[in-house]
C-alpha positions as CSV (number, residue, x, y, z in Angstrom):
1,X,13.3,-15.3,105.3
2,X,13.0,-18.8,103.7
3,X,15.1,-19.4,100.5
4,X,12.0,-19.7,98.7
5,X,10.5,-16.5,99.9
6,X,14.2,-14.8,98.3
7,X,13.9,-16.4,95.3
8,X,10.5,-15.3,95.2
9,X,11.5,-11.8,96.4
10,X,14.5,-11.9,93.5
11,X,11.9,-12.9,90.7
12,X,9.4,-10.2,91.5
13,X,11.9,-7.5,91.7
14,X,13.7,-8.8,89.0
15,X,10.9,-8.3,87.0
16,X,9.5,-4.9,88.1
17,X,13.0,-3.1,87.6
18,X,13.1,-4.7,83.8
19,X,10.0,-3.6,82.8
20,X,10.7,0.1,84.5
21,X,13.8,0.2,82.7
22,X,12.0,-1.0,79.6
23,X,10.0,2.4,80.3
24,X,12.8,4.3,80.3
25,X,14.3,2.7,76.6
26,X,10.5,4.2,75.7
27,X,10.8,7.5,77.2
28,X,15.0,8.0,75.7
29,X,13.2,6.6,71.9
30,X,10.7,9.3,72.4
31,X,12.8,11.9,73.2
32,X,14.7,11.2,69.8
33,X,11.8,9.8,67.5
34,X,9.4,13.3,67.3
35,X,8.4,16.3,68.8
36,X,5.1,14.9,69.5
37,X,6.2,12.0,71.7
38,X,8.3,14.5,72.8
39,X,5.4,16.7,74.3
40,X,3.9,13.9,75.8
41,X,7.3,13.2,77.6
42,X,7.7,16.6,78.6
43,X,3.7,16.6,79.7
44,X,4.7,13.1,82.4
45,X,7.8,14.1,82.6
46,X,7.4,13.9,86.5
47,X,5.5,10.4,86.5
48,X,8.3,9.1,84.5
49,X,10.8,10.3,87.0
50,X,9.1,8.5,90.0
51,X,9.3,5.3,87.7
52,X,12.7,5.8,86.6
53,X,13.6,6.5,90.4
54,X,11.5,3.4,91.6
55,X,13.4,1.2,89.5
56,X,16.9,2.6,90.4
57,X,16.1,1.9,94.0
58,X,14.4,-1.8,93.4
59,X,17.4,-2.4,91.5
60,X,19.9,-0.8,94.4
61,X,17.9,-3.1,97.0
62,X,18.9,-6.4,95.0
63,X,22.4,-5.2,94.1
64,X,22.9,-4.1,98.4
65,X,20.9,-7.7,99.7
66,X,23.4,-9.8,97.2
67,X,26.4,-8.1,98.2
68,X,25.4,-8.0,102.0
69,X,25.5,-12.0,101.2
70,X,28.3,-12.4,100.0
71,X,30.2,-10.1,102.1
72,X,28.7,-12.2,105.0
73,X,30.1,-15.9,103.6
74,X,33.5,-14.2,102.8
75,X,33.7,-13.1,106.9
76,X,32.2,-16.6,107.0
77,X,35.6,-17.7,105.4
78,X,32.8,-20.2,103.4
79,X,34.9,-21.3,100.3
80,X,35.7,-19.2,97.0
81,X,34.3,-16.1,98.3
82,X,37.6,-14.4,97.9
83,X,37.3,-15.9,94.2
84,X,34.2,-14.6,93.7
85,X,35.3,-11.1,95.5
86,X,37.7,-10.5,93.0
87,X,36.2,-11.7,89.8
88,X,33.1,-9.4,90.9
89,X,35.8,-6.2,91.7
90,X,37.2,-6.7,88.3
91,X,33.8,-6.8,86.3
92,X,32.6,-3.5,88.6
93,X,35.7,-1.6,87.5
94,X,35.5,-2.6,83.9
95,X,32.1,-1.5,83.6
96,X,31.8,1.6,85.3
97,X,34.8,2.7,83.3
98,X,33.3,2.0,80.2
99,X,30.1,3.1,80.9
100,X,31.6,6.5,82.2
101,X,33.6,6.7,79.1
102,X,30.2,6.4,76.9
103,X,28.6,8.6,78.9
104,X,31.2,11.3,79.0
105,X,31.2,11.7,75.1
106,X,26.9,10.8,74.7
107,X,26.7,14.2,77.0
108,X,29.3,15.9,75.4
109,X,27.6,15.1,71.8
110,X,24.3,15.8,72.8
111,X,25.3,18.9,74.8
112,X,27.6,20.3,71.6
113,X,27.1,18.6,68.5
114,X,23.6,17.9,68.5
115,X,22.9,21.7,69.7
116,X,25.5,23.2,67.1
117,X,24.2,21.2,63.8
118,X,20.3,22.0,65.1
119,X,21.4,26.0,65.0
120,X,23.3,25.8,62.5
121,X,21.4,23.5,59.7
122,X,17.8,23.3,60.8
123,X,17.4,27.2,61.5
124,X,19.0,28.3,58.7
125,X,17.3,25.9,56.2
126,X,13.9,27.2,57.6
127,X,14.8,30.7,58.1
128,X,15.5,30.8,54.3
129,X,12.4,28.7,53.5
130,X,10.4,31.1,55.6
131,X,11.8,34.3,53.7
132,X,10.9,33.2,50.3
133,X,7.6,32.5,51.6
134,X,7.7,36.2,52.5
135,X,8.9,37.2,49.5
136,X,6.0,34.9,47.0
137,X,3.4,36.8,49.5
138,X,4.8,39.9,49.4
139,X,4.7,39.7,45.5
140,X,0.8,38.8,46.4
141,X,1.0,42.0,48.6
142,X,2.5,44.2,45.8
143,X,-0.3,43.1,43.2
144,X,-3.0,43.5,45.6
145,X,-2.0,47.0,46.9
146,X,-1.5,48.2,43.3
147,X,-4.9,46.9,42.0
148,X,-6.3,48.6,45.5
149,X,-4.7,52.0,45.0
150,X,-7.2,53.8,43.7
151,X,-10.0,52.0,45.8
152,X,-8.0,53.3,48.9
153,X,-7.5,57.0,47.2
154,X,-11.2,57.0,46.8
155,X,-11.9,56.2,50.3
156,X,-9.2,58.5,51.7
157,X,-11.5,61.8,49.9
158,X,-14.8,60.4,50.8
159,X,-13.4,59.9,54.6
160,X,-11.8,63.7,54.5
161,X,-15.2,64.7,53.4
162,X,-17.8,63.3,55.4
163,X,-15.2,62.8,58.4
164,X,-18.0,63.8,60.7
165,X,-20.5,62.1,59.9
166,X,-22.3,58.9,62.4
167,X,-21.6,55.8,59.8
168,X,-23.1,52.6,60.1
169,X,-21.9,49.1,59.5
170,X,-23.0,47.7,56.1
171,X,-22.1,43.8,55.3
172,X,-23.0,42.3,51.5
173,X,-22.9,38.5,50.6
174,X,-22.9,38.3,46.5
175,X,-24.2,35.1,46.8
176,X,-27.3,35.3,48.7
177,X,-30.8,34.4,47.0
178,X,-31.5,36.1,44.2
179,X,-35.1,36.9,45.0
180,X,-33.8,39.1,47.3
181,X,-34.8,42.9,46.6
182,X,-31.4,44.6,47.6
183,X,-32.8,46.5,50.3
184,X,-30.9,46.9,53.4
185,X,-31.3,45.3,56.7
186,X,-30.3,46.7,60.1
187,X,-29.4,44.4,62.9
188,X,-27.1,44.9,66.1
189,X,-24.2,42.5,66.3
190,X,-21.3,41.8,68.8
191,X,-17.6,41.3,66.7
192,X,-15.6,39.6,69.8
193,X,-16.7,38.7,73.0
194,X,-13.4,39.8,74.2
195,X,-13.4,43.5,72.7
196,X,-16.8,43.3,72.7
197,X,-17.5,46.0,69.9
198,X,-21.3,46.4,68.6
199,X,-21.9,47.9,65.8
200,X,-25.0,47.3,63.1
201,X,-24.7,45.3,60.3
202,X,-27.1,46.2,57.4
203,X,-27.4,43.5,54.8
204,X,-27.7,43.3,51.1
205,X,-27.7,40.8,48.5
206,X,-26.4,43.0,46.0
207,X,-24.5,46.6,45.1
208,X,-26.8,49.7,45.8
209,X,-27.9,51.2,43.2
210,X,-26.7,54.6,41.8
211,X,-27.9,57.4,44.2
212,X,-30.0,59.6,41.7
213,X,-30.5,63.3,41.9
214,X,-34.0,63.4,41.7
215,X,-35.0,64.2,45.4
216,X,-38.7,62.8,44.7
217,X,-37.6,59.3,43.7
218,X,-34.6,58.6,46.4
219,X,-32.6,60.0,49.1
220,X,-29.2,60.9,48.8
221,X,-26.8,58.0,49.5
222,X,-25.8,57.7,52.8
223,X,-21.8,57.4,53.8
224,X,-22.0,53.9,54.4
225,X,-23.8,53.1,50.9
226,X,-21.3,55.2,49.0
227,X,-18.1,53.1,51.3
228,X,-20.5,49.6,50.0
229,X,-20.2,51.0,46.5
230,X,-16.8,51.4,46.1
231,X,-15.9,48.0,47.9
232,X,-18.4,46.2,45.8
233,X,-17.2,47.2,42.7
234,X,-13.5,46.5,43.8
235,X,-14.4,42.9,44.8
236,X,-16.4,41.9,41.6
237,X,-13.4,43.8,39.4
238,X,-10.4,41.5,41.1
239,X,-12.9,38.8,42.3
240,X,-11.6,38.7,45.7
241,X,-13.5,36.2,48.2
242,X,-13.9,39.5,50.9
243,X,-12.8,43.3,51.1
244,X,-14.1,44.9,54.7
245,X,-13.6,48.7,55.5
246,X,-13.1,49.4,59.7
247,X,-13.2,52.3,60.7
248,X,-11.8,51.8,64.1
249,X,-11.7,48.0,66.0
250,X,-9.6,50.0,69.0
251,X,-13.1,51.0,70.5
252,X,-16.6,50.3,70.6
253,X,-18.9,51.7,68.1
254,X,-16.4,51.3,64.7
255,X,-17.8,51.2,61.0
256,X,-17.8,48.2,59.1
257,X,-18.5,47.7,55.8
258,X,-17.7,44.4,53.9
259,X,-18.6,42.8,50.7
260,X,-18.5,38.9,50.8
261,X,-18.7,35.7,48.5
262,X,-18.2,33.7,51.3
263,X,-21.1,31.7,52.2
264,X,-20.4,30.0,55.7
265,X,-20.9,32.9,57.4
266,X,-22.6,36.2,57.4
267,X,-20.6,38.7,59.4
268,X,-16.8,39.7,58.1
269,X,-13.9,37.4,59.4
270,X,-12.4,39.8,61.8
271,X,-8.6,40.7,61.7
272,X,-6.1,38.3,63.7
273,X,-5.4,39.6,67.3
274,X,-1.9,39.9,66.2
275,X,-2.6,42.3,63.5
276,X,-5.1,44.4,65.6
277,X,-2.0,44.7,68.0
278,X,0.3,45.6,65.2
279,X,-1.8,48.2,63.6
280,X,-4.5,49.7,66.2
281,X,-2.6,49.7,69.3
282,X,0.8,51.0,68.5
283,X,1.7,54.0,69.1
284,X,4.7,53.9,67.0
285,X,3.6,51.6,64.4
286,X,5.8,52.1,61.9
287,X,9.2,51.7,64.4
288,X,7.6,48.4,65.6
289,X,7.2,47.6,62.1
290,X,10.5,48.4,61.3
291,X,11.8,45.8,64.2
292,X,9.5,43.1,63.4
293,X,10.7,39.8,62.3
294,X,10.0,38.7,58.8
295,X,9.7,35.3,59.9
296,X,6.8,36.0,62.2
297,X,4.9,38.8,61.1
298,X,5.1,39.3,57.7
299,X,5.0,43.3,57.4
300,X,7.3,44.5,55.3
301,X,7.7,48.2,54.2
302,X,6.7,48.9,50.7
303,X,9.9,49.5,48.7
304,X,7.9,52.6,46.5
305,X,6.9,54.4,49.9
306,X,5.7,58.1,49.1
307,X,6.0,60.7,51.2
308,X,2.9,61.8,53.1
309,X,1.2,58.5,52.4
310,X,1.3,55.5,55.1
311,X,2.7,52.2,52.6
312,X,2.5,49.7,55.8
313,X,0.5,46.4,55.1
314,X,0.4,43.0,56.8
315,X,-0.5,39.9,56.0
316,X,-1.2,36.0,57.2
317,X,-2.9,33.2,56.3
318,X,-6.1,32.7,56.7
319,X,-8.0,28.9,56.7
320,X,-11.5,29.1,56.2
321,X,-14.1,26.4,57.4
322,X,-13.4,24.5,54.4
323,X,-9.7,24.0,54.6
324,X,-9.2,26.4,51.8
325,X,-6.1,28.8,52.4
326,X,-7.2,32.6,51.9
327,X,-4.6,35.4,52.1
328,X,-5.6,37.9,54.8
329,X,-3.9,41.2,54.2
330,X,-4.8,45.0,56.2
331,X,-4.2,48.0,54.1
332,X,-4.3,51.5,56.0
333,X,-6.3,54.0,54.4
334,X,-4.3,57.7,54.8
335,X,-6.3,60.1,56.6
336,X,-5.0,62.8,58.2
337,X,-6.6,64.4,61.2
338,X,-8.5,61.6,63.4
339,X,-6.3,59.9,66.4
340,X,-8.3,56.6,64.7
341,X,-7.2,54.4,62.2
342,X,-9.3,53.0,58.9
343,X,-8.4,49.9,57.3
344,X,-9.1,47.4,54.5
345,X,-9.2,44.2,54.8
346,X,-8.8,42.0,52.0
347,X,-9.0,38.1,51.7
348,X,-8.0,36.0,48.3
349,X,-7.9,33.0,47.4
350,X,-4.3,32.0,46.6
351,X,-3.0,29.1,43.9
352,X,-3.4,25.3,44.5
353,X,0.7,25.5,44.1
354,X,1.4,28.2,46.6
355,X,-1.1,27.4,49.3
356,X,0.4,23.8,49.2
357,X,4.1,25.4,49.5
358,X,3.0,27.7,51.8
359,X,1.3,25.0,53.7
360,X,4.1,22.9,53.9
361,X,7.0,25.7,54.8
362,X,4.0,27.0,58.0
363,X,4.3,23.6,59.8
364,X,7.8,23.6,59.3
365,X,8.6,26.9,61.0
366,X,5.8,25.7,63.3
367,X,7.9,22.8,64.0
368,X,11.1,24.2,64.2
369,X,10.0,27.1,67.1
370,X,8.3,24.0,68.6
371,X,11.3,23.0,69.0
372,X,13.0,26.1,69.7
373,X,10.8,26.2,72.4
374,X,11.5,22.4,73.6
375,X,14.8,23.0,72.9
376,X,16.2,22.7,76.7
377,X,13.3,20.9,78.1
378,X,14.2,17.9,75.9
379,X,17.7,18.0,76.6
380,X,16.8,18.0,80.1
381,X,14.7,15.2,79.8
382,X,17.6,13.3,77.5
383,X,20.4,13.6,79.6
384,X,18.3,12.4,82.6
385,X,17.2,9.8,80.4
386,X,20.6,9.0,78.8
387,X,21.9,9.4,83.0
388,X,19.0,6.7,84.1
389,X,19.6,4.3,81.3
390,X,23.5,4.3,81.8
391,X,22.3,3.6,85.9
392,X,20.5,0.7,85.1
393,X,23.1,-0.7,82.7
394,X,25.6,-0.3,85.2
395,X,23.4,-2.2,87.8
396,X,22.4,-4.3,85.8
397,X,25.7,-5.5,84.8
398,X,26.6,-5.4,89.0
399,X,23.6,-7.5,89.7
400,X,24.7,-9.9,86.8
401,X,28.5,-10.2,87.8
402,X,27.1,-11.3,91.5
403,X,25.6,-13.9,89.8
404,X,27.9,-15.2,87.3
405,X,30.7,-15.1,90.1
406,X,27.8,-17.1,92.1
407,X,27.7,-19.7,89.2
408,X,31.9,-19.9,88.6
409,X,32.5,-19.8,92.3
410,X,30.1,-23.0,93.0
411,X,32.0,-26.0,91.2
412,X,35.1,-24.3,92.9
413,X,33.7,-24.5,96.3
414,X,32.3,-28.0,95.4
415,X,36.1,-29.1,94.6
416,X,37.8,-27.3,97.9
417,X,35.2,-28.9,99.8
418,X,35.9,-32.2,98.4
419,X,39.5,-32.1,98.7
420,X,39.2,-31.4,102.5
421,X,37.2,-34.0,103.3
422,X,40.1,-36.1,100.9
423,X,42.4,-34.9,103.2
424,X,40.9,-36.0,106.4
425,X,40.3,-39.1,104.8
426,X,36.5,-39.2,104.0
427,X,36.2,-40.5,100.5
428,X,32.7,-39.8,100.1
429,X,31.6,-38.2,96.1
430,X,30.8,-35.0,95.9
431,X,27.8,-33.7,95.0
432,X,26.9,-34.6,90.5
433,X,26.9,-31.2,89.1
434,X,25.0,-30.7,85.5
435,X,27.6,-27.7,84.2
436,X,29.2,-28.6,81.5
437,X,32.2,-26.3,81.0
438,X,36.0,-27.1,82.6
439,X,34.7,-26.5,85.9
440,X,31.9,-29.8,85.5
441,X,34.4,-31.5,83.8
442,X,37.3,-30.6,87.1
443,X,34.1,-32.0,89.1
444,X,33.5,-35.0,87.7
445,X,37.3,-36.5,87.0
446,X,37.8,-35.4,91.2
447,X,34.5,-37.3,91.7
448,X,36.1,-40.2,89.9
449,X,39.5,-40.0,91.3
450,X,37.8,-40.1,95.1
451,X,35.8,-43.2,93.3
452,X,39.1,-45.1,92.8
453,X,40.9,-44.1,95.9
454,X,37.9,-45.4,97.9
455,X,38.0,-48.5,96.1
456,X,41.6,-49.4,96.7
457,X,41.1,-48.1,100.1
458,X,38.6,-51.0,100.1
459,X,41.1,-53.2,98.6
460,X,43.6,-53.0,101.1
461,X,41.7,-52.9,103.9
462,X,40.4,-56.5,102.7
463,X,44.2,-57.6,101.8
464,X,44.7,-56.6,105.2
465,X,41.9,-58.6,107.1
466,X,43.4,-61.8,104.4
467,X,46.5,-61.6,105.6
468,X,45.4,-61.0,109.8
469,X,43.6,-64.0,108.8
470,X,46.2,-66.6,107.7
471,X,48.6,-65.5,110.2
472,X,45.9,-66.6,112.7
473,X,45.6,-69.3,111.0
474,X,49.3,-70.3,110.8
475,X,50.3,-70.2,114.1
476,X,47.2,-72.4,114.9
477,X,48.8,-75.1,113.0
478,X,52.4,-74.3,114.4
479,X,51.0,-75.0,117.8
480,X,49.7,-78.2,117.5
481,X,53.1,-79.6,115.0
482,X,55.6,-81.7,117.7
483,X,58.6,-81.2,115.3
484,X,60.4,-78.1,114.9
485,X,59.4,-76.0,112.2
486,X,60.8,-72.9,111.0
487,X,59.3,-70.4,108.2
488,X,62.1,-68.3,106.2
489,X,60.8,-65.2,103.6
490,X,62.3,-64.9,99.8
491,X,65.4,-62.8,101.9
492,X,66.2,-65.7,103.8
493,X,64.7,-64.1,107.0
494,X,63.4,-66.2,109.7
495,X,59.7,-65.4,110.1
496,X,58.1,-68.1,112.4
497,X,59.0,-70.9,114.1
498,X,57.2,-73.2,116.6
């Protein structure tokens, strides 16, 4: 491989590991900014850990070629490799110890205090948010249940009395057209496609009118009429947006009857499955409500609980199509005898204040079991984040050191160079370099001192060939002198003589 095919090779991988390890800053930020980035982390989590793992290995490849190189010049014996060995083992143990160090106590802080203030804080701070939101609605609950009370004692007798008679589903909207005649419509209808009851709904734009006991003129009122009745007067006493009557929703064929202002839609809004499982299909519904969480469920016990009578009520919050809260609330109606259960349901509408408080303290307990829930997955995906993010820092800083020791070793092995070719008596400059520390400034006065010895090199080496060249010259003219001549020095030493 060329040099220019490794430099190219360095640059490309160079760049590839920085931006994967740019994805990894993104993925630890998300794992601290929100839960929502949070989901999406958890939801790649996977795809991130290729990347993360590409990028550990494209870094591993650059830190093992370099190191392979150097390693290679230092069996070489090529000049300030040991230098370079040693400032490189010193950086590499500094760092890793650090890094360790920082990791050590970020694991141990996210592992322990992180966790600890989360419980401890957080939870408590919603679980006590979450209980006077229990306690507004249950004072909602206890105002409800008392204007309901005779409503429900009402029912309870007409139910004992006609408990065997075939009733049919009756549903009234107050607001329908007022032409309408208030005569009753029958259609068949399907609740839930997944419990699939049918039952008929019979329409009617407004409350029956008073069965009369004139057989000539009308019919006596059937069960379902006299159920509509009482419902219909409840609603337009309390002005509730909906009261429904079931008879059963734990098998096909249940009575409904509903009375409505609600004009989105025609049919009743059906109770929550949550609720249906609380009250239809426990066995032991009063045990399970007894071990229910006040957080979740919202079913409390009544505190003035009669004996013989079943006080147990739930409630929830209802949204209808147009954003408005509604407070959706099931009150049993006590009947002895049948294995099947009759309820009312009752929707209101609840203040601007509390629907806004209640709102607000909903998303918070929805956020906090969100997080609950993401609890370990996120600290998974932090500690592998924190673990690939302390990696790359570490390499990094490897791959770094191999350079700088590259860049503080090369003036150095510019200058031992130089002073071996000194020794053997080249005097050739060394190569200009453009670094402009001590090291360029070592270069350039050694580059000058070779300078100067070269040129009085030069200068004797002339004074020489001077001096060769009078002495020739001398004993030229000795020669052709007849008379003796003799040639003392300033010491009075005989140097020539003819």
């Amino acid at each position: 491989m060329t040099q220019i095919s490794v430099k190219r090779f360095y640059t490309f991988a160079i760049a590839l590991a920085t931006v994967l390890f740019l994805l990894v800053m993104v993925q630890l930020g998300a794992v601290i900014s929100d839960t929502a980035s949070a989901d999406l982390l958890i939801q790649y989590d996977a795809e991130l850990m290729v990347a993360n793992l590409v990028a550990a290995i494209l870094f591993l490849l650059l830190i093992g070629m370099s190191a392979f190189r150097l390693i290679r010049e230092y069996r070489q014996r090529e000049p300030g490799t040991q230098l370079a060995l040693r400032i490189l083992r010193n950086i590499a143990v500094i760092t890793f110890f650090s890094m360790a160090v920082v990791y050590v106590f970020s694991f141990l802080a996210l592992s322990r205090g992180i966790d600890n203030w989360f419980e401890l804080q957080v939870g408590e701070a919603v679980e006590e948010a979450n209980q006077l939101r229990v306690l507004v609605f249950d004072s909602f609950e206890t105002r409800i249940r008392s204007e309901l009370d005779d409503v429900v004692e009402e029912l309870a007798a007409l139910l004992r009395q006609q408990s065997g008679e075939r009733i049919p589903a009756v549903f009234s909207n107050r607001q329908t057209d007022e032409s309408a005649t208030g005569s009753f419509i029958a259609m068949e209808h399907t609740i839930s496609s997944e419990e699939e009851f049918s039952f008929t709904v019979i329409v009617g734009s407004e409350a029956p009118d008073t069965p009369a006991t004139d057989s000539e003129n009308t019919e006596p009122a059937t069960l379902s009429e006299r159920i509509f009745e009482l419902i219909f007067r409840a609603s337009q006493s309390a002005d509730y947006e909906e009261i429904t009557y079931f008879e059963d929703l734990t098998r096909a064929g249940g009575m409904v009857v509903s009375s409505s202002t609600r004009t989105e839609s025609l049919l009743p809004v059906q109770p929550s499955q949550r609720l249906i499982e609380q009250f239809f299909l426990d066995p032991d519904p009063m045990s399970s409500l007894e071990s229910s969480s006040v957080q979740e469920s919202g079913e409390l016990p009544s505190e003035s609980e009669e004996p013989g009578r079943d006080r147990r009520s739930g409630w929830e919050l209802y949204h209808g199509e147009d954003g408005s809260a509604l407070l959706r609330m099931l009150i049993p109606i006590p009947i002895a005898g049948p294995t099947h259960q009759h309820y009312l349901q009752v929707l209101t509408t609840l203040p601007s204040s509390s629907q806004r408080l209640a709102e607000r303290i909903s998303q918070l307990n929805e956020r906090h079991e969100r997080l609950e829930y993401l609890r370990n997955p996120l600290k998974i995906s932090f500690v592998l984040a924190l673990t690939f993010v302390t990696l790359f820092v570490m390499l990094l800083t490897t791959l770094a050191a191999i350079g700088l020791t590259r860049h503080l070793v090369e003036p150095i092995r510019t200058l031992l160079e130089g002073t071996k070719a000194v020794a053997e008596g080249r005097y050739e400059s060394l190569q200009h370099t453009t670094v402009r520390d001590d090291f360029g400034v070592l270069v350039n006065s050694f580059n000058e001192m070779t300078r100067r010895i070269k040129v009085s090199q030069e200068q004797i080496s002339q004074s020489r060939l001077l001096a060769e060249e009078h002495s020739a010259y001398l004993e030229i003219v000795l020669e052709q002198l007849s008379s003796g001549v003799m040639f003392f020095d300033r010491d009075q030493r005989l140097t020539n003589i003819n």
